[in-house]
DRENDREN-273323 format. One record per atom (N, C-alpha, C): residue number from 1; residue in three letters; atom name; x, y, z. Coordinates in Angstrom, 1 decimal, m for minus. Layout:
N
+-----+------+------+--------+--------+--------+
! seq ! type ! atom !      x !      y !      z !
+-----+------+------+--------+--------+--------+
! NUM !  ala !   CA !      X !      Y !      Z !
...
+-----+------+------+--------+--------+--------+
This chain:
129
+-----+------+------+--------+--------+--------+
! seq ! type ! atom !      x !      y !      z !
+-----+------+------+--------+--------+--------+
!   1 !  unk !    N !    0.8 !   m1.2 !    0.0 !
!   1 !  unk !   CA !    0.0 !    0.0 !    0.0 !
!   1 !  unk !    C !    0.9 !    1.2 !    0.0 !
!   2 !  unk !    N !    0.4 !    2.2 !   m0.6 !
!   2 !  unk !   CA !    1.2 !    3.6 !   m0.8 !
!   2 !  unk !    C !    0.9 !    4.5 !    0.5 !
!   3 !  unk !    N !    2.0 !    5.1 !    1.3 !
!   3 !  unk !   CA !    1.8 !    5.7 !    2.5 !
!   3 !  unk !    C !    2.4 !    6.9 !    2.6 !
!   4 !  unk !    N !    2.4 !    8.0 !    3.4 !
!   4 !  unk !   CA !    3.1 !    9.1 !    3.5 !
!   4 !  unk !    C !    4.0 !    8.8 !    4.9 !
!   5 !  unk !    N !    5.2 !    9.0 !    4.9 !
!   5 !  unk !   CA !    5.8 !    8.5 !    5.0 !
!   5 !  unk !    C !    7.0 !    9.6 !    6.3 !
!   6 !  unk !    N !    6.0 !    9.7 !    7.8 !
!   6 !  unk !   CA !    6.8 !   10.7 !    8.9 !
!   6 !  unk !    C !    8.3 !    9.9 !    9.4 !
!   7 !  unk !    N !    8.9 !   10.5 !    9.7 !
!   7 !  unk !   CA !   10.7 !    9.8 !   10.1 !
!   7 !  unk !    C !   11.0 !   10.6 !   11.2 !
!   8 !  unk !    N !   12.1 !    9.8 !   11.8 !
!   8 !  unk !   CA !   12.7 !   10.7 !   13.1 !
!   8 !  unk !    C !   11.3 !   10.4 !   14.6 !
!   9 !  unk !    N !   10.7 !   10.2 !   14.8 !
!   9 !  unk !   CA !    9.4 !    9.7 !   15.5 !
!   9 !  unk !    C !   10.0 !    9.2 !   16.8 !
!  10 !  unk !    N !   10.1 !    9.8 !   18.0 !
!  10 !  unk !   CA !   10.7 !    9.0 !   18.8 !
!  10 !  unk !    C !   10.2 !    7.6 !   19.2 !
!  11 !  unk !    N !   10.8 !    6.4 !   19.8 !
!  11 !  unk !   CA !   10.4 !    5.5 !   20.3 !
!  11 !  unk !    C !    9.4 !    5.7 !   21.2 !
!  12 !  unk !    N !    9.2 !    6.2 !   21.7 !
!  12 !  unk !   CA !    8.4 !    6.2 !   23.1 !
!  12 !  unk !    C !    7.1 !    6.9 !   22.5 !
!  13 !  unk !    N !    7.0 !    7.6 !   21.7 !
!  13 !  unk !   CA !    5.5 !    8.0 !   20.9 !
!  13 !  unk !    C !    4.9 !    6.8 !   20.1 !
!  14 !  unk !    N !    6.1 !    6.2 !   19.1 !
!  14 !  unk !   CA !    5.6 !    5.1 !   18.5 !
!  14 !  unk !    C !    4.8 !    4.0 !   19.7 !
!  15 !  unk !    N !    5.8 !    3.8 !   20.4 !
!  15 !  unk !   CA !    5.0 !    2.9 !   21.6 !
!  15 !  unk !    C !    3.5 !    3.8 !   22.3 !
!  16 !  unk !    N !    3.5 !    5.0 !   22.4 !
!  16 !  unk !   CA !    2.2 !    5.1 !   22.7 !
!  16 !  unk !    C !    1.1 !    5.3 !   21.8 !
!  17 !  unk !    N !    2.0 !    5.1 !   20.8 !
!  17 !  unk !   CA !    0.4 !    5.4 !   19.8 !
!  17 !  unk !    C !   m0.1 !    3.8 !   19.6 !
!  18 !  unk !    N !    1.3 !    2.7 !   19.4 !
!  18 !  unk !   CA !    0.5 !    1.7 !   19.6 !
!  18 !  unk !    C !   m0.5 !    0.8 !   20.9 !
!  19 !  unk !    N !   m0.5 !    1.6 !   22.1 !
!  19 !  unk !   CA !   m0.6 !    1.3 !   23.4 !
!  19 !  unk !    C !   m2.2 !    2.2 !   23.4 !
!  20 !  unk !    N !   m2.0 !    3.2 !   22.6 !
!  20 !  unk !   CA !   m3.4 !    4.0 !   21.9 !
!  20 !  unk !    C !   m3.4 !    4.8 !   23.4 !
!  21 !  unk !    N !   m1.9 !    4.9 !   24.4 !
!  21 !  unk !   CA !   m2.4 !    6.0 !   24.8 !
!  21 !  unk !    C !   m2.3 !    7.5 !   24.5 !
!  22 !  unk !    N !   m1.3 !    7.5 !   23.4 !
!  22 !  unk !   CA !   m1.2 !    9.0 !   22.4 !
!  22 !  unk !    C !   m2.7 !    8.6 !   21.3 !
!  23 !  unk !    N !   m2.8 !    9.2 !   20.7 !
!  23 !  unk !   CA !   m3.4 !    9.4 !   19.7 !
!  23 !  unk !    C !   m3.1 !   10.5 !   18.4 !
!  24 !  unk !    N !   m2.8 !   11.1 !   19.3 !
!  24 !  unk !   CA !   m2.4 !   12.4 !   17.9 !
!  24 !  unk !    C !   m1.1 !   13.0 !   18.2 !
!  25 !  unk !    N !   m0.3 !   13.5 !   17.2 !
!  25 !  unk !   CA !    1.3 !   13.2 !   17.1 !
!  25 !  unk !    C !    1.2 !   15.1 !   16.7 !
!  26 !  unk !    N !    1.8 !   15.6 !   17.1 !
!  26 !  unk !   CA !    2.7 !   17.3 !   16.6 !
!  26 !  unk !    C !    3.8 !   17.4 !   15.6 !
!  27 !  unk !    N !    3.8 !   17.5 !   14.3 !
!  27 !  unk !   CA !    5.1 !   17.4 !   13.9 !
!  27 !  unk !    C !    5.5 !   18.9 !   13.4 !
!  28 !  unk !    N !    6.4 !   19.3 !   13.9 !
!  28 !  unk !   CA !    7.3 !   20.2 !   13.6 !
!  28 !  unk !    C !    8.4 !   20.5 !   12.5 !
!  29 !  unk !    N !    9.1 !   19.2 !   12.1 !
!  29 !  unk !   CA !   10.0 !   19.5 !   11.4 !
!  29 !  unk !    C !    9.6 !   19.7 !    9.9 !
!  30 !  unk !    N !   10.6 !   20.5 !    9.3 !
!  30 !  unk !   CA !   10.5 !   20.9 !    8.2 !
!  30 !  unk !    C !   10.0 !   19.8 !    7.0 !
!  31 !  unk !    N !   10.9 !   18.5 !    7.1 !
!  31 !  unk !   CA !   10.4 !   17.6 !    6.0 !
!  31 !  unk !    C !    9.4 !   16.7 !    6.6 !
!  32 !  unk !    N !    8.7 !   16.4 !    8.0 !
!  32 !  unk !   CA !    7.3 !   15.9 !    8.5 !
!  32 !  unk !    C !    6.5 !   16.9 !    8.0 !
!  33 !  unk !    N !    6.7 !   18.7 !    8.6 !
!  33 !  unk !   CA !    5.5 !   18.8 !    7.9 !
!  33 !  unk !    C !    5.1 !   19.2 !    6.7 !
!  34 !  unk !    N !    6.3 !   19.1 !    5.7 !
!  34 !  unk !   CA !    5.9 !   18.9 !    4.2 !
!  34 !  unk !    C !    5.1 !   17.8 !    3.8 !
!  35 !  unk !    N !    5.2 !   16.7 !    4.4 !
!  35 !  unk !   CA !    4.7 !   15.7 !    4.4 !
!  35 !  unk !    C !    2.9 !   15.6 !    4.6 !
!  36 !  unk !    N !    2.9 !   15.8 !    6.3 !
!  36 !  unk !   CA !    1.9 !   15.9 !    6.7 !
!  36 !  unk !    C !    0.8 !   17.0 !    6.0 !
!  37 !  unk !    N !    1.1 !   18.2 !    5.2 !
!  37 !  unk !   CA !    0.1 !   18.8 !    4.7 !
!  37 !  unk !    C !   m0.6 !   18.8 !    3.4 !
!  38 !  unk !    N !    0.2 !   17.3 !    3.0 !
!  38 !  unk !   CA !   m0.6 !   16.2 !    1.9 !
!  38 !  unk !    C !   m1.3 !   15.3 !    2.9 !
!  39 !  unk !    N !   m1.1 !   15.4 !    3.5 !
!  39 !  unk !   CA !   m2.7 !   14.1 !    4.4 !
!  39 !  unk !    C !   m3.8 !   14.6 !    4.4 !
!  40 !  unk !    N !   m4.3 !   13.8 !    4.1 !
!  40 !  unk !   CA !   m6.0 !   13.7 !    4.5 !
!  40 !  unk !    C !   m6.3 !   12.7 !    5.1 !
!  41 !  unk !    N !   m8.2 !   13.1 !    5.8 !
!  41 !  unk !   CA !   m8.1 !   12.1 !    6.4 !
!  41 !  unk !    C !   m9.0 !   10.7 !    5.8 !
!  42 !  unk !    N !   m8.2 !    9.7 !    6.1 !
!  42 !  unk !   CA !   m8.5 !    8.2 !    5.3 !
!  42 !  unk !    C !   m7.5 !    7.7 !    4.9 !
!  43 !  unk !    N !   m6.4 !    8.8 !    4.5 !
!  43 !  unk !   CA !   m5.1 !    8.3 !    4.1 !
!  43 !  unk !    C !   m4.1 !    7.9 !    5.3 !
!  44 !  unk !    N !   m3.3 !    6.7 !    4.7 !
!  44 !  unk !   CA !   m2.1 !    5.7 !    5.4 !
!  44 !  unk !    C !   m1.1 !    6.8 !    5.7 !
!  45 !  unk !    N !   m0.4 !    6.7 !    6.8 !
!  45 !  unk !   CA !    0.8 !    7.1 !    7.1 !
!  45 !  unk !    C !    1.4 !    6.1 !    8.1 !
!  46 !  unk !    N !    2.9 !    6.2 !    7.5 !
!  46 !  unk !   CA !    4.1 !    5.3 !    8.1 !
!  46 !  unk !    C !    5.3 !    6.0 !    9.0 !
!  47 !  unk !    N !    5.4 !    6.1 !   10.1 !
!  47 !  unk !   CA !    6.1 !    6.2 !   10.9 !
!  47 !  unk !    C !    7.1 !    5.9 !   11.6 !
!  48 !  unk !    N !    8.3 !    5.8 !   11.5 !
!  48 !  unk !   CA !    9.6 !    5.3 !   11.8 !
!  48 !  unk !    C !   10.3 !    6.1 !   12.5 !
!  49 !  unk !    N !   11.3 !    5.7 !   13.5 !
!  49 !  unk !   CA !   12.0 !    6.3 !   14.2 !
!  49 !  unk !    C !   13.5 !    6.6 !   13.7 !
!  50 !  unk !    N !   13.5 !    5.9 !   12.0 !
!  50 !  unk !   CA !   14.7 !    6.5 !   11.1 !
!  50 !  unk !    C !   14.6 !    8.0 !   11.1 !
!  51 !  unk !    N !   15.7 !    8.6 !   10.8 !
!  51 !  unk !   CA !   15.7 !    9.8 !   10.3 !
!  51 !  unk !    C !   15.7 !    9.8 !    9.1 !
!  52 !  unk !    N !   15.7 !   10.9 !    8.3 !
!  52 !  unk !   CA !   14.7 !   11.1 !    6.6 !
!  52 !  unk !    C !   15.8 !   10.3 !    5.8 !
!  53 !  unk !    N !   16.9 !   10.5 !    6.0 !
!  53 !  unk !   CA !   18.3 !   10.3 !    4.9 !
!  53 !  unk !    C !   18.7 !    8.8 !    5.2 !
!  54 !  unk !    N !   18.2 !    8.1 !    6.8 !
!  54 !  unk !   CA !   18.3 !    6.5 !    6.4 !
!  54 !  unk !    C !   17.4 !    6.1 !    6.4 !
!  55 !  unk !    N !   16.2 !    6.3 !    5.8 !
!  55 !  unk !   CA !   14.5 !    5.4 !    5.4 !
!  55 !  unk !    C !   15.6 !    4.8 !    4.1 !
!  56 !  unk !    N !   15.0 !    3.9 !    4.2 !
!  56 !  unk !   CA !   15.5 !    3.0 !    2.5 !
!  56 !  unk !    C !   14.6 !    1.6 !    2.5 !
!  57 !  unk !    N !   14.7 !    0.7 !    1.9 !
!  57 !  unk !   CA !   13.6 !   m0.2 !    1.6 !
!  57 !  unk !    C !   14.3 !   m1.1 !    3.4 !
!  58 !  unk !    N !   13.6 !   m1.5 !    3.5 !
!  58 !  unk !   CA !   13.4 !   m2.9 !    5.1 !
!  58 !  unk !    C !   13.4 !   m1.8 !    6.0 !
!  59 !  unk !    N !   13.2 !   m0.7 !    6.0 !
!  59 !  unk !   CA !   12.8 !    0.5 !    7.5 !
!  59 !  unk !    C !   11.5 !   m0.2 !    8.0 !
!  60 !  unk !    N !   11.3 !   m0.4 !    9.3 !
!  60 !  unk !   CA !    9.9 !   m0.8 !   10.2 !
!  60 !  unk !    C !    9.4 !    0.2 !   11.1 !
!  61 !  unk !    N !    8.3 !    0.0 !   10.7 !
!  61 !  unk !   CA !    7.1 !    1.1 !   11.5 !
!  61 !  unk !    C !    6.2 !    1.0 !   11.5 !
!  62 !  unk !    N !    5.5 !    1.9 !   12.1 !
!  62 !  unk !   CA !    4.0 !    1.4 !   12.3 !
!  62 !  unk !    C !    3.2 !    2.3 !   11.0 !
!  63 !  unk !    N !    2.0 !    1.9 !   10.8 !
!  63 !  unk !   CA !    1.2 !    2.1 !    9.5 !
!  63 !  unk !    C !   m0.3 !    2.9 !   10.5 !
!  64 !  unk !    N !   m0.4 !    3.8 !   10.5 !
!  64 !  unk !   CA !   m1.7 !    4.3 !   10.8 !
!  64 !  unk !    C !   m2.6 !    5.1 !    9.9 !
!  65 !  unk !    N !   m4.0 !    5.4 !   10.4 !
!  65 !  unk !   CA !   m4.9 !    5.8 !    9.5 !
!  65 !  unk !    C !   m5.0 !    7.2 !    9.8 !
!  66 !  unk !    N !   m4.8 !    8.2 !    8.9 !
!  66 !  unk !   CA !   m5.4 !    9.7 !    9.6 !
!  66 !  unk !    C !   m6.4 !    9.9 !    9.7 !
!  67 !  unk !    N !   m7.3 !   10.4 !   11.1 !
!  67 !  unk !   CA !   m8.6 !   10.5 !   11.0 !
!  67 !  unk !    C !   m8.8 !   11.8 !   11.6 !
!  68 !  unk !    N !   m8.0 !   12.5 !   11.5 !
!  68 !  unk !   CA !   m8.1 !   14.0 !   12.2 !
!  68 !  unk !    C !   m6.5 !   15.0 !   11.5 !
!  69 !  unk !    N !   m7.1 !   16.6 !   11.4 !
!  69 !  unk !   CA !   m5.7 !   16.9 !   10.9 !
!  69 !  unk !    C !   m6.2 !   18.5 !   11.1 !
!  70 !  unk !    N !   m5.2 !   19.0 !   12.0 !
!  70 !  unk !   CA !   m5.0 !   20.5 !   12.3 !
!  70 !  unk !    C !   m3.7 !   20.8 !   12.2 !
!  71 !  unk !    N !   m3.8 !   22.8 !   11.2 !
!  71 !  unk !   CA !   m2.6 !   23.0 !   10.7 !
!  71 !  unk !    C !   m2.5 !   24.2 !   11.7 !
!  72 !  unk !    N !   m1.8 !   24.9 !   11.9 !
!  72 !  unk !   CA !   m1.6 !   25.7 !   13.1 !
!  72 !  unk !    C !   m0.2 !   26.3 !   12.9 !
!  73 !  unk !    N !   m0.3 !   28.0 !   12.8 !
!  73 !  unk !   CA !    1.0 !   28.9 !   12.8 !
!  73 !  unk !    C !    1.3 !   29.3 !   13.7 !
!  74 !  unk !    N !    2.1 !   29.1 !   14.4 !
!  74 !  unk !   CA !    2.5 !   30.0 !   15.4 !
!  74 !  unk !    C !    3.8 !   31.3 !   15.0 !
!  75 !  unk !    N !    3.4 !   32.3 !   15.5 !
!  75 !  unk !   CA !    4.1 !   33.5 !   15.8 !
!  75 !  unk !    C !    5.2 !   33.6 !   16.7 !
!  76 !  unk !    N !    6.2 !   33.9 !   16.9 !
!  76 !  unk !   CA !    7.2 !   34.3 !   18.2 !
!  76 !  unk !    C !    7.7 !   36.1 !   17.6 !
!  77 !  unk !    N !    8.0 !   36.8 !   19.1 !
!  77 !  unk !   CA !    8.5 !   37.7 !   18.5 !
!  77 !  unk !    C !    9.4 !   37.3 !   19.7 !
!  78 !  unk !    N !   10.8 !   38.3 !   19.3 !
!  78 !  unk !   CA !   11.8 !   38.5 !   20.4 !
!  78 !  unk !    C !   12.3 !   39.4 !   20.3 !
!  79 !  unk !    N !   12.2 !   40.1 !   20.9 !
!  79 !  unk !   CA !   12.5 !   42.2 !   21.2 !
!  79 !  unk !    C !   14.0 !   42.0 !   22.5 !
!  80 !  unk !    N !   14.8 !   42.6 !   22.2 !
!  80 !  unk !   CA !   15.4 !   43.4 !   22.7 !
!  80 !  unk !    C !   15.7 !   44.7 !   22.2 !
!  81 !  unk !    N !   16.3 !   45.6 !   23.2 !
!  81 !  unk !   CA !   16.8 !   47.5 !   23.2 !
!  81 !  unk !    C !   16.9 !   47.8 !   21.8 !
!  82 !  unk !    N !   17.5 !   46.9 !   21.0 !
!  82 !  unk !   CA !   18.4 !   47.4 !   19.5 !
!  82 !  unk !    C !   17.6 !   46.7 !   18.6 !
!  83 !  unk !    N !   16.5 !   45.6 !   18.6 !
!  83 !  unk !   CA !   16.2 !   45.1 !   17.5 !
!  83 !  unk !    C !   15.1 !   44.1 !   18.3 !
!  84 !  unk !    N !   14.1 !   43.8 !   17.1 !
!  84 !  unk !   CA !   12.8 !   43.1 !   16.8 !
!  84 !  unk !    C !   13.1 !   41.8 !   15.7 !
!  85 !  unk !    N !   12.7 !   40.8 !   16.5 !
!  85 !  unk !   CA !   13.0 !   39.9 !   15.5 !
!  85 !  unk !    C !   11.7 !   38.5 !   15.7 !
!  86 !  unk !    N !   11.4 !   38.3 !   14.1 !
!  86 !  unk !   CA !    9.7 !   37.7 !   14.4 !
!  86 !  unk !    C !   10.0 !   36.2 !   13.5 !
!  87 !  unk !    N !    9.7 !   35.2 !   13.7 !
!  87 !  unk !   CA !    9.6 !   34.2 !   13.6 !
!  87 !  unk !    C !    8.3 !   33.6 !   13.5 !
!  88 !  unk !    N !    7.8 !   32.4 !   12.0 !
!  88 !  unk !   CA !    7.1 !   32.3 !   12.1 !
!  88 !  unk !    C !    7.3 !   30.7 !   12.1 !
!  89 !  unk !    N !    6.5 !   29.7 !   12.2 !
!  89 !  unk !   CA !    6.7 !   28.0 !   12.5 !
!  89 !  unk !    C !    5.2 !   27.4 !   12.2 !
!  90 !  unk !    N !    5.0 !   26.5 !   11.2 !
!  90 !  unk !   CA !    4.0 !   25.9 !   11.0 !
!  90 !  unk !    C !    3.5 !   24.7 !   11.9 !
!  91 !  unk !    N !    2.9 !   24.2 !   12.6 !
!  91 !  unk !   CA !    2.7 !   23.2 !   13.2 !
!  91 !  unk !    C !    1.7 !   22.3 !   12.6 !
!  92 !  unk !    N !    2.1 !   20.6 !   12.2 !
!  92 !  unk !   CA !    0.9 !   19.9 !   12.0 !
!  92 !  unk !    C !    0.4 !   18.9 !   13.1 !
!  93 !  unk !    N !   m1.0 !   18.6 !   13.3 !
!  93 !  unk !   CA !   m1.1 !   18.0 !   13.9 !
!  93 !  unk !    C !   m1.9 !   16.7 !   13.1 !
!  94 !  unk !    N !   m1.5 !   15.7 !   13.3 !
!  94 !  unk !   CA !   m2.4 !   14.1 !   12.9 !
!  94 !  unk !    C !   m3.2 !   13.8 !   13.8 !
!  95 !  unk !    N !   m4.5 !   13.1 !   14.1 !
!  95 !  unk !   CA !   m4.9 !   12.6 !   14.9 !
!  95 !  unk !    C !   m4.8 !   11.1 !   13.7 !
!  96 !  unk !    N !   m4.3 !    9.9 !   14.6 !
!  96 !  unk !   CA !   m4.4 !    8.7 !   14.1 !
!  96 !  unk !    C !   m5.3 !    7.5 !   14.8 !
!  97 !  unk !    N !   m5.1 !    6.6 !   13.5 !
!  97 !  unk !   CA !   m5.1 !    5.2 !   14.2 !
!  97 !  unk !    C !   m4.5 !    3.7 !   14.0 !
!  98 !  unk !    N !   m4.1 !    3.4 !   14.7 !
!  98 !  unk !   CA !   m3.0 !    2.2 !   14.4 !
!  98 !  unk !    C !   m3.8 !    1.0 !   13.6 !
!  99 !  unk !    N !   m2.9 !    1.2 !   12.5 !
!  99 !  unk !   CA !   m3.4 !    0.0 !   11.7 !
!  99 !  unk !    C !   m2.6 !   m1.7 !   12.0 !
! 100 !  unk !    N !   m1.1 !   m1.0 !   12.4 !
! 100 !  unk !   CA !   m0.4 !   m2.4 !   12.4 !
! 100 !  unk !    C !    1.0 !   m1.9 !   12.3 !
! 101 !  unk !    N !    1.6 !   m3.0 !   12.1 !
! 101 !  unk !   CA !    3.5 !   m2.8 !   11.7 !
! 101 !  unk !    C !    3.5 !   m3.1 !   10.1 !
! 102 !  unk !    N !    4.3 !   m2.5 !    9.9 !
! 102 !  unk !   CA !    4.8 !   m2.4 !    8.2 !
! 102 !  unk !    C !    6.7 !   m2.3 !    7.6 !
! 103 !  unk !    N !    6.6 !   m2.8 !    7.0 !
! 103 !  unk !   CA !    7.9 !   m2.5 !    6.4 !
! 103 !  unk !    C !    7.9 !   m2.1 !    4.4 !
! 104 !  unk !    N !    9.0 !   m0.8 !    4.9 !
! 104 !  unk !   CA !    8.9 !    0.1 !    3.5 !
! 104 !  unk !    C !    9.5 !   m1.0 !    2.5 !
! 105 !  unk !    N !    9.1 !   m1.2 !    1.3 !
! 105 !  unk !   CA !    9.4 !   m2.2 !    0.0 !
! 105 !  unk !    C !   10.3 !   m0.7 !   m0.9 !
! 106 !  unk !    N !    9.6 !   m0.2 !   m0.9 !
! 106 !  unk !   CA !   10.5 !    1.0 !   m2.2 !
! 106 !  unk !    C !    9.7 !    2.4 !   m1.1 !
! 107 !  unk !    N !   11.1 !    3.2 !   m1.9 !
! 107 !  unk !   CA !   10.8 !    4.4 !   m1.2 !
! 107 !  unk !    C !   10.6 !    5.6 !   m2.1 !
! 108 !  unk !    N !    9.4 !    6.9 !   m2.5 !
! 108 !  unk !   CA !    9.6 !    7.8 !   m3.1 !
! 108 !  unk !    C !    9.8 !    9.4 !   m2.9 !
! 109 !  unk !    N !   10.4 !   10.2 !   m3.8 !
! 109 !  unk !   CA !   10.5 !   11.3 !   m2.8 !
! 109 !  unk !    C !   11.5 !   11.9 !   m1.8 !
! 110 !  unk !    N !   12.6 !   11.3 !   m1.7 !
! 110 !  unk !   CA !   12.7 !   11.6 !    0.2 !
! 110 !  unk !    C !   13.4 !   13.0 !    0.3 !
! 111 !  unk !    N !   13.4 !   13.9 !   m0.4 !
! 111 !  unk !   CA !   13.8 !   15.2 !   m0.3 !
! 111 !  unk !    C !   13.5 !   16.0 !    0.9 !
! 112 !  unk !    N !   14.1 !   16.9 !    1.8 !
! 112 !  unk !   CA !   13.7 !   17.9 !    2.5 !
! 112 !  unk !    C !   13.0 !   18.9 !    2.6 !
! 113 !  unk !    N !   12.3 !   18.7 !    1.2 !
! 113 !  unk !   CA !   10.4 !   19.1 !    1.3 !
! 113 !  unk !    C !   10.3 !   18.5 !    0.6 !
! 114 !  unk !    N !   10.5 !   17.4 !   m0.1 !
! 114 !  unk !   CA !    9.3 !   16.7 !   m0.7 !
! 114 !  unk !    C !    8.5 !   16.2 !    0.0 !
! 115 !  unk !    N !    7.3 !   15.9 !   m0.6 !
! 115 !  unk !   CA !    6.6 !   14.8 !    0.0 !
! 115 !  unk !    C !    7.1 !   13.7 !   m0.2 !
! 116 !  unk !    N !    7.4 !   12.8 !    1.1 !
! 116 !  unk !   CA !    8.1 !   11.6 !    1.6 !
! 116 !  unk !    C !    7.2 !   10.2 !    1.3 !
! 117 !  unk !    N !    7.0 !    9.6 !    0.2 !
! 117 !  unk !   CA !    6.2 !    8.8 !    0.1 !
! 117 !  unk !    C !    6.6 !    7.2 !    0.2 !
! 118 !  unk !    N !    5.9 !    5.9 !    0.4 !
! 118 !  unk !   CA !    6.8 !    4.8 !    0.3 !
! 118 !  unk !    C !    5.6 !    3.6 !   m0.3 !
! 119 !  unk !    N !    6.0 !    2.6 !   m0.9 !
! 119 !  unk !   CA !    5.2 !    1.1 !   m0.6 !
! 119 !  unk !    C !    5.4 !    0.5 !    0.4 !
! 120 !  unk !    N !    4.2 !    0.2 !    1.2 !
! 120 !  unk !   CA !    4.7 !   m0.4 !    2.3 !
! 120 !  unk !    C !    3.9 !   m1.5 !    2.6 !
! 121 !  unk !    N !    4.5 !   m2.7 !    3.2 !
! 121 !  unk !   CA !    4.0 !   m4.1 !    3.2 !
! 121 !  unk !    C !    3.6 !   m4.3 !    4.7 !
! 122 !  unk !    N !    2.1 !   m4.1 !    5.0 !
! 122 !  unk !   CA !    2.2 !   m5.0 !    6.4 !
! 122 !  unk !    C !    2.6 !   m6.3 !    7.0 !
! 123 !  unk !    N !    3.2 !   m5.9 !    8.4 !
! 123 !  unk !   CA !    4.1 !   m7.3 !    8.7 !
! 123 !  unk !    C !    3.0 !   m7.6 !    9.7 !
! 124 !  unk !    N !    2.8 !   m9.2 !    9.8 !
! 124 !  unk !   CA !    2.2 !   m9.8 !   10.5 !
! 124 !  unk !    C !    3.1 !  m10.6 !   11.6 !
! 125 !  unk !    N !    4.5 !  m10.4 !   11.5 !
! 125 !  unk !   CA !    5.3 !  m11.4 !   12.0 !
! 125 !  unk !    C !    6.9 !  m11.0 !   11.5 !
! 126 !  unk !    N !    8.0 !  m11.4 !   12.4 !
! 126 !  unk !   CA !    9.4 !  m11.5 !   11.6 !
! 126 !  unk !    C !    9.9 !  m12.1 !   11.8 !
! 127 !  unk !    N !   10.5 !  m12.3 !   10.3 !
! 127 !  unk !   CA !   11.6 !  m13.6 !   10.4 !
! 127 !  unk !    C !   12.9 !  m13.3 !   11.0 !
! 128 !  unk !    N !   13.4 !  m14.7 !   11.5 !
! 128 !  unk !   CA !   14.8 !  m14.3 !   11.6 !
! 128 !  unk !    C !   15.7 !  m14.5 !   10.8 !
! 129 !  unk !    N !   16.5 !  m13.5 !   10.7 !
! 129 !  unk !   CA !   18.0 !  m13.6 !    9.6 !
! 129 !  unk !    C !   19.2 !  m13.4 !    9.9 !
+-----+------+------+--------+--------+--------+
């Protein structure tokens, strides 16, 4: 199945989203939320705790469904005596749901804003090698 494809994901989120006590993830970084503002919701997304530059085919993660999606800008300003300086940062938010574990087969995309796309095979089980 074709998935959109978030990286960098710490362990401990992947574990609660599978434990379903997270449900919805924040992503901040530049190439998540390139990613994330092609989702919709019904669409697959794959999640790995790789970072963007080692996803390649056999990366494992979990596969969830988006069923919720808020985009959100935030503002900062920071003043001091001699100067103003403003900053602006997109935030996406997913609300998901765990479909299962998966492993990437091919990977498309993986540029620092592209959209991050992959085939991905769900795993029922692994072998050992």
């Amino acid at each position: 199945m074709r998935c959109l494809v978030i990286t960098g994901v710490s362990k401990r989120t992947l574990d609660e989203l599978m434990r379903r006590i997270a449900r919805t993830i924040e992503l901040r970084s530049a190439h998540n939320v390139a990613t994330a503002l092609k989702a919709e919701v019904g669409d697959k997304v794959f999640l790995t705790t790789s970072k963007l530059h080692d996803v390649d085919r056999g990366t494992v993660g979990i596969i969830a469904e988006v069923v919720g999606k808020e985009v959100i800008s935030h503002s900062l300003v920071f003043a001091s005596e001699s100067m103003i300086q403003e900053s602006e940062m997109t935030v996406v938010r997913l609300k998901l749901d765990v479909r299962g574990v998966g492993r990437i087969i091919k990977l498309y995309n993986a540029g620092i804003l592209d959209t991050t796309e992959a085939d991905v095979v769900e795993v029922s089980y692994f072998d050992a090698r």
